[in-house]
C-alpha positions as CSV (number, residue, x, y, z in Angstrom):
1,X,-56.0,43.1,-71.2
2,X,-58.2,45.3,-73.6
3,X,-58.9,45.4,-77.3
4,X,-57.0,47.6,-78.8
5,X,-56.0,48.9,-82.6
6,X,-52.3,47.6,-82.6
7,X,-50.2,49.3,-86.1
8,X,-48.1,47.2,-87.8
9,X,-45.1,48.3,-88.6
10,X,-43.5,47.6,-92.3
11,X,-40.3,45.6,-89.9
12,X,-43.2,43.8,-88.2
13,X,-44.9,42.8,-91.4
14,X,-41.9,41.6,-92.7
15,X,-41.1,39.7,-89.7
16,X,-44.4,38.0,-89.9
17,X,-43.2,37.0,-93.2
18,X,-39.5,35.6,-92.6
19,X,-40.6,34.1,-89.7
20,X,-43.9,31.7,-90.9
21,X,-41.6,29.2,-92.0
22,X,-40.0,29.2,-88.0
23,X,-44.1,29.3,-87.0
24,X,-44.3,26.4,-89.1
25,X,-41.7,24.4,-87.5
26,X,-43.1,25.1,-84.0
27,X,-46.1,23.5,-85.0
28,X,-44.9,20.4,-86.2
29,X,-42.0,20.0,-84.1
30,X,-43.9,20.4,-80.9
31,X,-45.4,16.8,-80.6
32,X,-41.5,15.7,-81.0
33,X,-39.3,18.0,-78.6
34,X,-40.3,19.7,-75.8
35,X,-43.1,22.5,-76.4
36,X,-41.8,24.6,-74.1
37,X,-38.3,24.1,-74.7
38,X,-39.4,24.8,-78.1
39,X,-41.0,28.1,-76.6
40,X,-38.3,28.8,-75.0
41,X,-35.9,28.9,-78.3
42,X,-38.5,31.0,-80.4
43,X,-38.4,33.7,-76.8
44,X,-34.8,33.5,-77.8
45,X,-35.1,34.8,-81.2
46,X,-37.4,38.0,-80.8
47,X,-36.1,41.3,-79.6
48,X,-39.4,42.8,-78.9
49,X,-42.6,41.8,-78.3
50,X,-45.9,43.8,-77.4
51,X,-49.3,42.2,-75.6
52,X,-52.4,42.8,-74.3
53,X,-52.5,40.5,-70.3
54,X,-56.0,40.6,-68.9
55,X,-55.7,39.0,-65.7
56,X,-58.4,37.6,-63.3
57,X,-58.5,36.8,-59.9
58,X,-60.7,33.7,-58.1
59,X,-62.4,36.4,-56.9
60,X,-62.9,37.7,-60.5
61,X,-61.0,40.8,-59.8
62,X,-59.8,42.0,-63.4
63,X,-56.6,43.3,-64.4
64,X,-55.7,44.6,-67.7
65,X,-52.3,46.0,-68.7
66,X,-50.6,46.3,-72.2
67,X,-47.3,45.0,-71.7
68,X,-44.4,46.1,-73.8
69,X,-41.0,44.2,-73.8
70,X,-37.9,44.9,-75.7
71,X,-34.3,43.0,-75.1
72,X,-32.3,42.7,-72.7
73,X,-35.0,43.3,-70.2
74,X,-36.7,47.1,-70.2
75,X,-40.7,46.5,-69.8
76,X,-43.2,49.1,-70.1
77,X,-46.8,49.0,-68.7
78,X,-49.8,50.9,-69.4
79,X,-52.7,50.0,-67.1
80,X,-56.6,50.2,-68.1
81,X,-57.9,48.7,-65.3
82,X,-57.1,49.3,-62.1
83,X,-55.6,52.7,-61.8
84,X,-56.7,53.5,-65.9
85,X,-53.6,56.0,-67.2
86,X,-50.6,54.6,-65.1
87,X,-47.9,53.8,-66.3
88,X,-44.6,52.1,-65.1
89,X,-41.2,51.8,-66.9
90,X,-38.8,48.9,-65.7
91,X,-34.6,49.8,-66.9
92,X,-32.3,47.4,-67.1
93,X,-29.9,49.2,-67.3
94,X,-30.0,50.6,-63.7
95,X,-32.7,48.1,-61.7
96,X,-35.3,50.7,-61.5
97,X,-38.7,51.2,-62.3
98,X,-40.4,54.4,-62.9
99,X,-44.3,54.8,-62.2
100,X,-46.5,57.8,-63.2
101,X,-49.6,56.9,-61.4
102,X,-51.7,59.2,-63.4
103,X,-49.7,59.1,-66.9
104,X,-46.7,59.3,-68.8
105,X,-46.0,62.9,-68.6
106,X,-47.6,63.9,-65.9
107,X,-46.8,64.5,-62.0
108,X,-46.1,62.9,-59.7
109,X,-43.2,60.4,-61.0
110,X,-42.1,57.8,-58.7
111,X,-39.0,55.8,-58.6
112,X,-38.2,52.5,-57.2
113,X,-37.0,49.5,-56.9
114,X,-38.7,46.2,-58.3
115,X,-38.7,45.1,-55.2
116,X,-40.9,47.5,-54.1
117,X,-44.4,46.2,-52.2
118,X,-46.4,49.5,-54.0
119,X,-45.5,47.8,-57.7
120,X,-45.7,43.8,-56.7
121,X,-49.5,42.4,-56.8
122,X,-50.8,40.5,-54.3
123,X,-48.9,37.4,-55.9
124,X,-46.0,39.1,-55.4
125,X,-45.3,39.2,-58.9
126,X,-42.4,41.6,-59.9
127,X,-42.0,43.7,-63.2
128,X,-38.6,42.7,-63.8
129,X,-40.0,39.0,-63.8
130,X,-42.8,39.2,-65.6
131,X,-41.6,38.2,-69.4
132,X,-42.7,35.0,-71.2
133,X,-39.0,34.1,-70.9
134,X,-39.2,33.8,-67.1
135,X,-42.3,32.3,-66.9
136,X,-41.2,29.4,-69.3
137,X,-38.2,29.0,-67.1
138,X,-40.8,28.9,-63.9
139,X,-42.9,26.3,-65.8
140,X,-39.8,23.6,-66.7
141,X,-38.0,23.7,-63.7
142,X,-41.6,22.3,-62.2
143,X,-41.5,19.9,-65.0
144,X,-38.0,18.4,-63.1
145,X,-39.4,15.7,-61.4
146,X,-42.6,16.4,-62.1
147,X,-45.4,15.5,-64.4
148,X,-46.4,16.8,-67.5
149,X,-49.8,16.3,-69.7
150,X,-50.3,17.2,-73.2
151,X,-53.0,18.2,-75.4
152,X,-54.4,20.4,-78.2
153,X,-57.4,22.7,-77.9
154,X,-59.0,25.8,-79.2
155,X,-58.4,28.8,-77.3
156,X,-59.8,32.2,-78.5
157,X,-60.3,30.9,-81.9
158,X,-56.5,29.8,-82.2
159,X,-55.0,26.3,-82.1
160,X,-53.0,25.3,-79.3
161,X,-51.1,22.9,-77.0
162,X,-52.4,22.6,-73.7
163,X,-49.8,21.6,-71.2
164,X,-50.6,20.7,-67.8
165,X,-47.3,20.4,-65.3
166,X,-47.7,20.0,-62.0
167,X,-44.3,19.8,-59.5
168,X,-43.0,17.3,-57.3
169,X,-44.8,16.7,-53.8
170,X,-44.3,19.9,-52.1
171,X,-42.1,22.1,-54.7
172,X,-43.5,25.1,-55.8
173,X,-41.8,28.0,-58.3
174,X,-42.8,31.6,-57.2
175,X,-45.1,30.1,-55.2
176,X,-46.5,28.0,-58.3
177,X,-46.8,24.3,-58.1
178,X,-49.5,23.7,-61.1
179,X,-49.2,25.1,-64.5
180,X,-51.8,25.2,-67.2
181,X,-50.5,27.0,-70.1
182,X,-51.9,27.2,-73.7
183,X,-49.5,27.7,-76.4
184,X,-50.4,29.1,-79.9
185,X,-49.5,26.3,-82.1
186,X,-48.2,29.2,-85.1
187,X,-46.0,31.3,-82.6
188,X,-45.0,28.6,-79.4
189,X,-46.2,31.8,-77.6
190,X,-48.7,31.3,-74.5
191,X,-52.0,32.6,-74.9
192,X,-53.7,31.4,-71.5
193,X,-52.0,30.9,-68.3
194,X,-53.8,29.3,-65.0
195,X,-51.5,28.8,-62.1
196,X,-52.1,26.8,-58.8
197,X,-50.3,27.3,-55.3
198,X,-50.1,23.7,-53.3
199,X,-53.3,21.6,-52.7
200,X,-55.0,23.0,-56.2
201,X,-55.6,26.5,-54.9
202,X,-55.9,28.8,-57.6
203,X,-53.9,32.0,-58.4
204,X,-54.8,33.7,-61.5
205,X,-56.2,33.2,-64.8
206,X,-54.0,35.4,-67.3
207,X,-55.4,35.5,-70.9
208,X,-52.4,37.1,-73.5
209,X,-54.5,38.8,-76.6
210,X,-53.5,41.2,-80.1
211,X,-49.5,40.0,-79.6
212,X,-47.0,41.8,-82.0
213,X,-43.8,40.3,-82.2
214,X,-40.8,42.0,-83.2
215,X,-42.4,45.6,-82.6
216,X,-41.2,48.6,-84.0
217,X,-41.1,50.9,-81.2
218,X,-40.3,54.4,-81.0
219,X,-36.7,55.4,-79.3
220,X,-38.2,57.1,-76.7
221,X,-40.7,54.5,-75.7
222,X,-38.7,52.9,-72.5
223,X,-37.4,56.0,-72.0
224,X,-39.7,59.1,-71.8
């Protein structure tokens, strides 16, 4: 979603650290086992993770959002572009989601449910399902029955895996049948995301930029 000057906390640096020797095995496990499954098992390993999601459209409609994510569920996000300033807080805890349409802080401060049509985009995507653990899960119960290509590539100056997994005749997941998804060979985390509704159409392109894993965030973060 938008460049920005991410600090890294001495707990992330330290993470970084511990955890290049787990990067490592990603990397040269993934031609072996599974990549996602492999994704999948790193997703279960974090407790926080922080991301930039610019996403675009067919009809090159931007969206760019810094998404926030800390364990077992609460997501935060901060929209530049559309609606620059808004903010929306999902909880856990009690199933609701918080919006300030013109800032943290600031009147008026809506709550509803996930469900709601005013927070879902026109893909119906909701912000309690909108982690890299769900959308893994999304992309390998396609892979049941259905086909999956493999390949490396360079995306955004990083080395990936680019999978291609496409669903049995007819099945579709959220209403998903195609999955292209790029995974950073160092982290198993996605970086690039196209998806495809039946008979190629295509959804959105989401790009996934400047990811801190294992954020230090403040306590008040998910919880102004």
């Amino acid at each position: 979603m938008l460049a920005a000057l991410l600090i890294f906390s001495v707990n992330d640096t330290v993470f970084a650290a511990d955890n290049s020797a787990g990067a490592s095995s990603f990397s040269q496990n993934s031609t072996k086992t599974d990549p996602l499954l492999l994704a999948l098992q790193h997703f279960e390993q974090l407790q926080t993770y922080q991301v930039r999601v610019r996403s675009v459209s067919p009809q090159d409609e931007t969206k760019i959002i810094r998404y926030s994510y800390r364990k077992p569920g609460y997501v935060r996000m901060d929209f530049t572009q559309p609606h620059s300033g808004a903010a929306l807080i999902y909880n856990p805890v009690n199933g609701k989601v918080k919006l300030w349409p013109f800032g943290v802080g600031t009147f008026p401060v809506l709550n509803l449910a996930p469900t709601d049509s005013l927070i879902k985009d026109a893909n119906g995507h909701r912000v309690d399902q909108a982690d890299f653990g769900v959308l893994l899960k999304n992309i390998r119960s396609l892979q049941h029955e259905g086909t999956t290509t493999l390949g490396e590539e360079k995306i955004m100056g990083k080395s990936t895996l680019h999978l291609t997994v496409v669903g049995p005749a007819g099945k579709t997941v959220d209403a998903v049948h195609q999955f292209d998804i790029w995974l950073d060979k160092q982290t198993g985390f996605p970086t690039k995301v196209i998806s495809y509704a039946l008979h190629g159409k295509m959804l959105e392109t989401v790009f996934m930029e400047a990811m801190v894993i294992n954020k230090h965030f403040p306590p008040d973060f998910f919880a102004p």
